[in-house]
Structure formats: C-alpha cells, structure tokens
C-alpha positions in Angstrom: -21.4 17.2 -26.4 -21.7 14.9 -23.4 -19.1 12.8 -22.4 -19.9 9.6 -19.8 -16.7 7.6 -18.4 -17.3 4.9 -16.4 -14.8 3.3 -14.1 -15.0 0.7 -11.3 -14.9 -2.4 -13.4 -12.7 -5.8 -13.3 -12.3 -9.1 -11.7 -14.1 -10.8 -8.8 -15.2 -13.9 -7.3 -18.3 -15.5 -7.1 -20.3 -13.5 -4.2 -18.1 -10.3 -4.0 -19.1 -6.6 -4.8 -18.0 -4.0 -7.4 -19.2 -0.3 -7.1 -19.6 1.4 -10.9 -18.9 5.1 -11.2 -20.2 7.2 -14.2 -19.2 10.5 -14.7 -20.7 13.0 -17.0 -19.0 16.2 -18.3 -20.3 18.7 -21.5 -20.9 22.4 -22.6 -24.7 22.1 -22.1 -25.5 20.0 -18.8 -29.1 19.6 -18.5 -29.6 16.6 -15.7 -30.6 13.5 -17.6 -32.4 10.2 -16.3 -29.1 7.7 -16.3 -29.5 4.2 -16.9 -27.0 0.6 -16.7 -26.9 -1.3 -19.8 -25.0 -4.8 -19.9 -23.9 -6.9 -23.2 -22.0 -10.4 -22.9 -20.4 -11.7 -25.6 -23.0 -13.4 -27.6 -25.4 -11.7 -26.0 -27.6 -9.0 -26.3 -27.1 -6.0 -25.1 -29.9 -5.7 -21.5 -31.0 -3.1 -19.3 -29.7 -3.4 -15.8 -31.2 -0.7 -14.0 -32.5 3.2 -14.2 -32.8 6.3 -12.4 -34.6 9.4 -12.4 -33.9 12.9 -12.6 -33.9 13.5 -8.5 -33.0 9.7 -8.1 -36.0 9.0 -6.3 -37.2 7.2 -9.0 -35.4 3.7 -9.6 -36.3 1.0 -12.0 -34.4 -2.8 -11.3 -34.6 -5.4 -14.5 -35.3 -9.0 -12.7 -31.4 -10.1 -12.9 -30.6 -8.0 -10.4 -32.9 -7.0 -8.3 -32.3 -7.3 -4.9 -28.1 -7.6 -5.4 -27.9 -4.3 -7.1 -28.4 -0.7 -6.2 -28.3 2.7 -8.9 -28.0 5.9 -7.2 -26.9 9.5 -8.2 -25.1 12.6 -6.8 -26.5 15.5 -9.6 -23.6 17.7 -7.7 -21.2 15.7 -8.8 -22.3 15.0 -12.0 -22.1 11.1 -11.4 -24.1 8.0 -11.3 -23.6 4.7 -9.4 -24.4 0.9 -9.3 -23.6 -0.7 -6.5 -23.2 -4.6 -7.1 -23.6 -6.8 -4.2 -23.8 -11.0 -4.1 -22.5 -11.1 -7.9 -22.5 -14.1 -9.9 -20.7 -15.5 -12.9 -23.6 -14.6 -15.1 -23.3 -11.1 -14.3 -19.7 -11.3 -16.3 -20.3 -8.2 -19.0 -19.1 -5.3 -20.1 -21.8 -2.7 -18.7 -22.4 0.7 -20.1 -23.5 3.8 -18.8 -26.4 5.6 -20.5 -27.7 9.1 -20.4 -31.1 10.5 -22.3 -34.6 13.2 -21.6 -36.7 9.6 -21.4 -36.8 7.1 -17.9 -37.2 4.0 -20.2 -35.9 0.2 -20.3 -34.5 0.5 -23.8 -31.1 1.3 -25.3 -32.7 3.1 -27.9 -33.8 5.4 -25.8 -31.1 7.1 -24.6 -28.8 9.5 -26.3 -25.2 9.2 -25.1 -22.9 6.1 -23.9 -20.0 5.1 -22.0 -17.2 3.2 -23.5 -18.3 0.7 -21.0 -16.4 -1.2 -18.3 -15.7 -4.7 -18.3 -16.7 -6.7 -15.1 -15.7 -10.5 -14.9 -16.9 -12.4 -12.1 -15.4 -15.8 -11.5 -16.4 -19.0 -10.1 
C-alpha cells in the first residue's frame, strides 16, 4: 500500500502564503507523478497543479498559475505546493494525489491524501 499525508494546511488572510507538504510512505515505492486536487464545499472537486516523475515537468490549472508553485524532493519521498498571493476563493480542502499517469484528472490517479483544509479570509 501507499500512504500520502499531507500537512501544512489552515487559516490565512487575504494575500498571505501557505506551503503544503505531502509525504508518501509504502512497501513498494516506485516514484509516481504527484498531483494537487482542491474541492469546496459545493464544489467540484479541480485540479490544481501536477508534477512529473524528475519534477521538471510541471502542469498549472488557470486558478493559480502564477501564485502557486509544485515541486518535489524524490529523496525525501515528498511533494510541495507553494501558495503565494492567496485569495478567499482558494478556501478548500486540497488533496494530494499519487498515480503511473501525468494527467489533469482525479480519475487518474491511484492513491489520495486525507486532504488538508486551507481557509483563507478576507
């Protein structure tokens, strides 16, 4: 099995930054592309933002491209999103994902996070 915890979450104003941590741990520990998922309530659950197997490869959905920043340390088995310049819209709980396919869609990816809520206020 493969177990993601995230951690990093909670409460900020309007403008501030949060850095998300994702750690990974199981028996078998192939490297896997990585991926940010976000779901408000009401909402739908959207894609945030992805990265590749060596990290080089990043993928940004419009909301927060520019204010937001994945990266990965494969030696320490953990995955990060830097959030800059956040907004009240960006209040969500967000969810780590881990799967063999660099891809936009939940579907795609095999194992999940328990998520981490983040609440920005105004």
């Amino acid at each position: 099995q493969v177990q993601l915890v995230e951690s990093g979450g909670g409460l900020v104003q309007a403008g501030g930054s949060l850095r998300l941590s994702c750690a990974r741990s199981g028996r078998t520990f192939p490297t896997y592309n990585m991926a940010w998922f976000r779901q408000a309530p009401g909402k739908e659950r959207e894609f945030v933002a992805a990265i590749g197997l060596t990290g080089v490869d990043t993928d940004y959905a419009e909301s927060g491209k520019g204010r937001f920043t994945i990266s990965r340390d494969n030696a320490k088995n953990t995955v990060y999103l830097q959030m800059n310049t956040l907004k009240p819209e960006d209040t969500a709980v967000y969810y780590c994902a881990a799967g063999p396919y660099y891809r936009r869609t939940s579907s795609s990816y095999s194992y999940w996070g328990q998520g981490t809520q983040v609440t920005v206020s105004s």
